[in-house]
N, C-alpha and C positions, 0 to 999 in steps of 0.2 A: 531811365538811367542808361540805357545800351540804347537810347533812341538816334544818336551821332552812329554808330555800329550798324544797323539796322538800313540807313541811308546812304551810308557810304556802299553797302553791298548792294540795294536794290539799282541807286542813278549811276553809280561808277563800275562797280565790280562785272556786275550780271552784264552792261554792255560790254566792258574792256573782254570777256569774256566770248562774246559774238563776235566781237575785230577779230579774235584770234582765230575761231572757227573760219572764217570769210577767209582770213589769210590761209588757213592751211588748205582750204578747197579751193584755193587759187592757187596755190603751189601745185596742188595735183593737176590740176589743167593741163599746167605748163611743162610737168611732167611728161603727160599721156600726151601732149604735141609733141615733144623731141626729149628722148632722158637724157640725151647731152648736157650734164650739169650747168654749164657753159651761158645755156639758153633758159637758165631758169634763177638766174643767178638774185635779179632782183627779188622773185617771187620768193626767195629763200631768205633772202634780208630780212624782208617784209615778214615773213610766217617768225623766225625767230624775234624781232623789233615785237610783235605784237604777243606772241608770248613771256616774253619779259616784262611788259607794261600790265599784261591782267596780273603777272607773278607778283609784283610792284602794289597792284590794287588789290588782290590778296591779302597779302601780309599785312597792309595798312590795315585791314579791319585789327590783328592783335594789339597794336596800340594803341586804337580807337578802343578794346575794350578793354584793354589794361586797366585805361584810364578811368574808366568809368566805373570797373571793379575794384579800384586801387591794389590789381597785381601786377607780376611784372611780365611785360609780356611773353617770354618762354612761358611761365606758367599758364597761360589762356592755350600758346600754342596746343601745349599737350593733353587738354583738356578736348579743345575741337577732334585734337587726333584720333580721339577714343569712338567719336561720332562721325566719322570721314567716315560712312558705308553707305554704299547703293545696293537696294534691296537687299541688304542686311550683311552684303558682301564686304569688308575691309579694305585698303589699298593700302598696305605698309609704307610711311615713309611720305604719300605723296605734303603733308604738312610742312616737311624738314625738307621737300624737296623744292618745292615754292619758296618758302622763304631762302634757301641757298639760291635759286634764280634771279631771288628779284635784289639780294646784296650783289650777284656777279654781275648786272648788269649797271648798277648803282659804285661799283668798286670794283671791278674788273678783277682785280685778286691777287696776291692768296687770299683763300679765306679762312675765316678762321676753323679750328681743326672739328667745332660741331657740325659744320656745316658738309653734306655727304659727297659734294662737289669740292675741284680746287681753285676752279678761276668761270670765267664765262667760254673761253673754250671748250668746257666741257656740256655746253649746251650749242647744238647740232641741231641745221636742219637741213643735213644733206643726205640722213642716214634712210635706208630703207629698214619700216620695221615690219617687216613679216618676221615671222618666228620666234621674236625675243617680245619680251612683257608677260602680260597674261593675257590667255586666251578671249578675244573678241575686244580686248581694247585697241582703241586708236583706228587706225586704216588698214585693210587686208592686202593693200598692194600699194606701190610709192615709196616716194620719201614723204616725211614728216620731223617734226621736230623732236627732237632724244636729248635725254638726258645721260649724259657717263660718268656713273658715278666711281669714288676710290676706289669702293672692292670690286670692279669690274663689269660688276651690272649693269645693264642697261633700261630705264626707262621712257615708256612713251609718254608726252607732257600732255598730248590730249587725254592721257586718261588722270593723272593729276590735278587738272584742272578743273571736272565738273565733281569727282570725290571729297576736294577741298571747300569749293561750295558748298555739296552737300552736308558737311561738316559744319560749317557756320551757318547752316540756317538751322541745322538741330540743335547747336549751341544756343543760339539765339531764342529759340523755342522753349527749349529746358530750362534756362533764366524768366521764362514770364513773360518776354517780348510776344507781341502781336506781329501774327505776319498777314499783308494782305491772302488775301483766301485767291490763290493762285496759282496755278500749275506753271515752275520755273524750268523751262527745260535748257542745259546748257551741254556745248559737244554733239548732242543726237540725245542725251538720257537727263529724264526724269530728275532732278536733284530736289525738288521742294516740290510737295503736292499738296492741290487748294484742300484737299481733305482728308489731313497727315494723321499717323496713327496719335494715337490721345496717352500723353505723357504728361503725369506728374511733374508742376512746373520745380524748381529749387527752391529754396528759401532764399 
């Protein structure tokens, strides 16, 4: 039933996923050659271009399993949301933060008022994130790619991105799906392990 779900995350998502990481460690290069923004301009094109595209491959899985569960996709969204955890830890928000990404770059914007962003300018990669996020996500020094949302906050997208994973592959699990028996690692962390803990599948 979720087997269209299941494929679109392993052949599209999991690489759109690696472009992104490639991209943001090619920003940092070009960083630590010269922090003259000036000189890194492509590389920052590139780092945000390729976070928008995994955000884009993201969200497709929700009306991939809309469809297949005949709900609507919000309702899958906040379902994953509940299972977005790396080693049992939470990331508030990064679900509603991926899909606000991947309509601003799809629709530039406004958007609509669910959505915690207000257009694609509020998806940045020119910001240094030391000190804002949670501790030890994303990069300890650089620019990377940020998220600024309404209430002021700021988000790192590297850490959104392998939490949301996470997310969909316990979603997928908890439905009955078969996952290849294989350590997915996405960003630097662990997101699906070949020998996941043993949960009761749904009806």
């Amino acid at each position: 039933m979720l087997t269209n779900t299941l494929s679109h995350l392993l052949n599209n998502v999991i690489p759109a996923a690696r472009d992104y990481e490639h991209a943001e460690k090619e920003l940092s290069s070009a960083f630590a050659r010269d922090p003259d923004p000036q000189t890194w301009t492509v590389e920052s094109q590139q780092a945000r271009r390729r976070a928008a595209e995994v955000a884009i491959a993201i969200d497709g899985l929700a009306d991939r399993a809309a469809l297949a569960l005949d709900l609507k996709p919000d309702q899958v969204r906040t379902d994953v949301t509940s299972r977005s955890t790396i080693d049992d830890i939470a990331r508030s928000g990064c679900i509603e933060r991926i899909c606000a990404v991947a309509n601003a770059y799809k629709h530039s914007g406004p958007l609509r008022a669910k959505h915690p962003i207000n257009s694609e300018s509020d998806v940045l990669a020119t910001g240094v994130g030391y000190g804002i996020d949670a501790f030890s996500v994303g990069k300890f020094s650089g620019v990377e790619v940020l998220v600024n949302q309404k209430d002021g906050s700021v988000r790192k997208f590297l850490g959104d991105v392998p939490w949301s994973i996470a997310g969909w592959f316990r979603f997928l699990a908890d439905h009955g799906v078969t996952i290849p028996p294989e350590d997915y690692v996405v960003c630097g962390l662990l997101v699906h392990s070949a020998a996941p803990k043993t949960k009761a599948a749904l009806p």
